[in-house]
N, C-alpha and C positions, 0 to 999 in steps of 0.2 A: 698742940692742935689735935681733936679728937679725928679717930680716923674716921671716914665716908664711906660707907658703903654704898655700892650701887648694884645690890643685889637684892632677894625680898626678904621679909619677915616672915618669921615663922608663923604669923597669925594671918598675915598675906597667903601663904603657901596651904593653909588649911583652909579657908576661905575656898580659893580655887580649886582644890578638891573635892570641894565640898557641892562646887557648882557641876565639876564635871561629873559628880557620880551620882546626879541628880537628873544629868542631861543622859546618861546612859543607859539609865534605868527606867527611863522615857522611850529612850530612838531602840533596845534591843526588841519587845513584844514585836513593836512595828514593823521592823527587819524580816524578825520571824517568820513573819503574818505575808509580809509580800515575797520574804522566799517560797513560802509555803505554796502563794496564789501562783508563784512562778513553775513549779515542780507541777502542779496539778495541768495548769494550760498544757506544757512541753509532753505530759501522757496524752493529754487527751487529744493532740496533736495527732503526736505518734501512731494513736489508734484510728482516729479518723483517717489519715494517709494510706495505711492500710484498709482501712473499710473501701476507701473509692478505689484502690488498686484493685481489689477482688472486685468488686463491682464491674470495673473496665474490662478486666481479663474474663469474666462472664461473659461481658458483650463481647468482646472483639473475638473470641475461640469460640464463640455460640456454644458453649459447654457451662455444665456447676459448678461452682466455687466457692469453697467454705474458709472460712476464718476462724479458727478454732485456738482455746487453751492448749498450752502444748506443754509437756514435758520430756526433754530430749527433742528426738524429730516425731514424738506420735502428740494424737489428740487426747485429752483430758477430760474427767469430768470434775476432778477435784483442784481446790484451791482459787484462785484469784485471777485476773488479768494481768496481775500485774508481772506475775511470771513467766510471762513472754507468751507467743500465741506465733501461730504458722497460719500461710494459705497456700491453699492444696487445689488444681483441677479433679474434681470430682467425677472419673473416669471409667470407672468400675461400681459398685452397686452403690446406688444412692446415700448417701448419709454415711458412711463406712469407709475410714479414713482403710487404703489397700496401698502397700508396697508399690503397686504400679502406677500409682497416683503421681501425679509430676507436682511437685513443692514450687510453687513460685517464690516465696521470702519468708524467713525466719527469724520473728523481732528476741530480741535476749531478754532477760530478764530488767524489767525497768530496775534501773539504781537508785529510784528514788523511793525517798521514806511514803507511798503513795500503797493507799486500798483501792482498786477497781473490784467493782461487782456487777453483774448484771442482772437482772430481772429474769422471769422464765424462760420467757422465749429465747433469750441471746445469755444465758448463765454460762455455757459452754463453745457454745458454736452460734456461727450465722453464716449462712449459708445465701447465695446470690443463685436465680437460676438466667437461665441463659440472655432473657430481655433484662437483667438487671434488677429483678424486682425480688424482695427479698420472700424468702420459702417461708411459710409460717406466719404471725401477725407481727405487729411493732413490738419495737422491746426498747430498752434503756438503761444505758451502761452507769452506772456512779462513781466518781472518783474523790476520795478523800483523803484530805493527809492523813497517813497515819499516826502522825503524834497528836492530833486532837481525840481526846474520849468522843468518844461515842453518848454524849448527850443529847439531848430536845433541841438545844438553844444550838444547836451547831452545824444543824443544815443551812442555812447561807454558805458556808464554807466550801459545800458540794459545788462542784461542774457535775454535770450531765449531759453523756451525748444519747440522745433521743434518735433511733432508728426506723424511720416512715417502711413499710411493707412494699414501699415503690424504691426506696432504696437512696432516699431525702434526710440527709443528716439535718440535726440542728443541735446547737450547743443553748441551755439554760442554768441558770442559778439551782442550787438545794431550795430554797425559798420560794422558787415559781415553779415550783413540780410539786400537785396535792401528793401524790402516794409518795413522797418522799419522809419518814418521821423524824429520823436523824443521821447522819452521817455513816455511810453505810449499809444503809437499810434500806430496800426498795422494796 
């Protein structure tokens, strides 16, 4: 009696291989794609929380309050958002981050593969004055993954948090902001 097996064939076992490396190669872009969408909300999160923080501490001390790139504990004018940012009561000369300035929070450097930039008015600093209303005109923050190039076709990929002069967040697509050209670029 010939034996029986009840195991598969080797033309069985390639077969299914064949299917699963087909289906992988499929669900990993997509993965990617919604990790990526995930990293970008949880910044842009991050920063907003802090924006309405300083905003609040504006009102509620009736004093200035800026929200600045930071490197260490001072203000910045070089690099990204992404490398953390402090807010400071603004207590001593106007716009001039001073030792006797009292820090309210100190965000670390985002860990995520993520570019934030902002536009002119808020490249550095934004600043709240004491009814909440922000110092300066609107500006508008960008956050992009950083492992997509910097193409044309890849602003949808953008969040944008859009800062009103009265001190009114709102979040939009890369796609539905015209001065936005691509992914990092305002």
């Amino acid at each position: 009696m010939p034996p029986t097996g009840s195991g598969f064939s080797l033309i069985e076992l390639l077969v299914g291989l064949a299917i699963l490396s087909v289906l992988t190669v499929l669900a990993v872009p997509q993965y990617r794609s919604l990790q990526g969408r995930g990293t970008l909300q949880a910044s842009l999160s991050a920063l907003s929380a802090d924006l309405l923080l300083a905003r609040n501490t504006a009102i509620t001390r009736n004093r200035p309050v800026v929200l600045c790139k930071r490197v260490g504990v001072t203000c910045t004018s070089n690099g990204g958002w992404e490398q953390g940012w402090l807010i400071y009561v603004d207590e001593g000369r106007p716009g001039i981050q001073e030792p006797t300035d009292p820090v309210i929070r100190q965000q670390e450097q985002l860990g995520y593969q993520v570019s934030v930039r902002g536009n002119t008015p808020v490249r550095n600093r934004i600043a709240f004055r004491a009814d909440g209303s922000m110092t300066g005109v609107s500006g508008a923050i960008v956050f992009c993954d950083a492992r997509i190039h910097a193409y044309a076709s890849d602003r949808h990929e953008a969040l944008i948090l859009v800062i009103a002069n009265s001190g009114r967040l709102r979040t939009v697509r890369g796609d539905e902001y015209a001065s936005i050209t691509h992914c990092g670029a305002i």
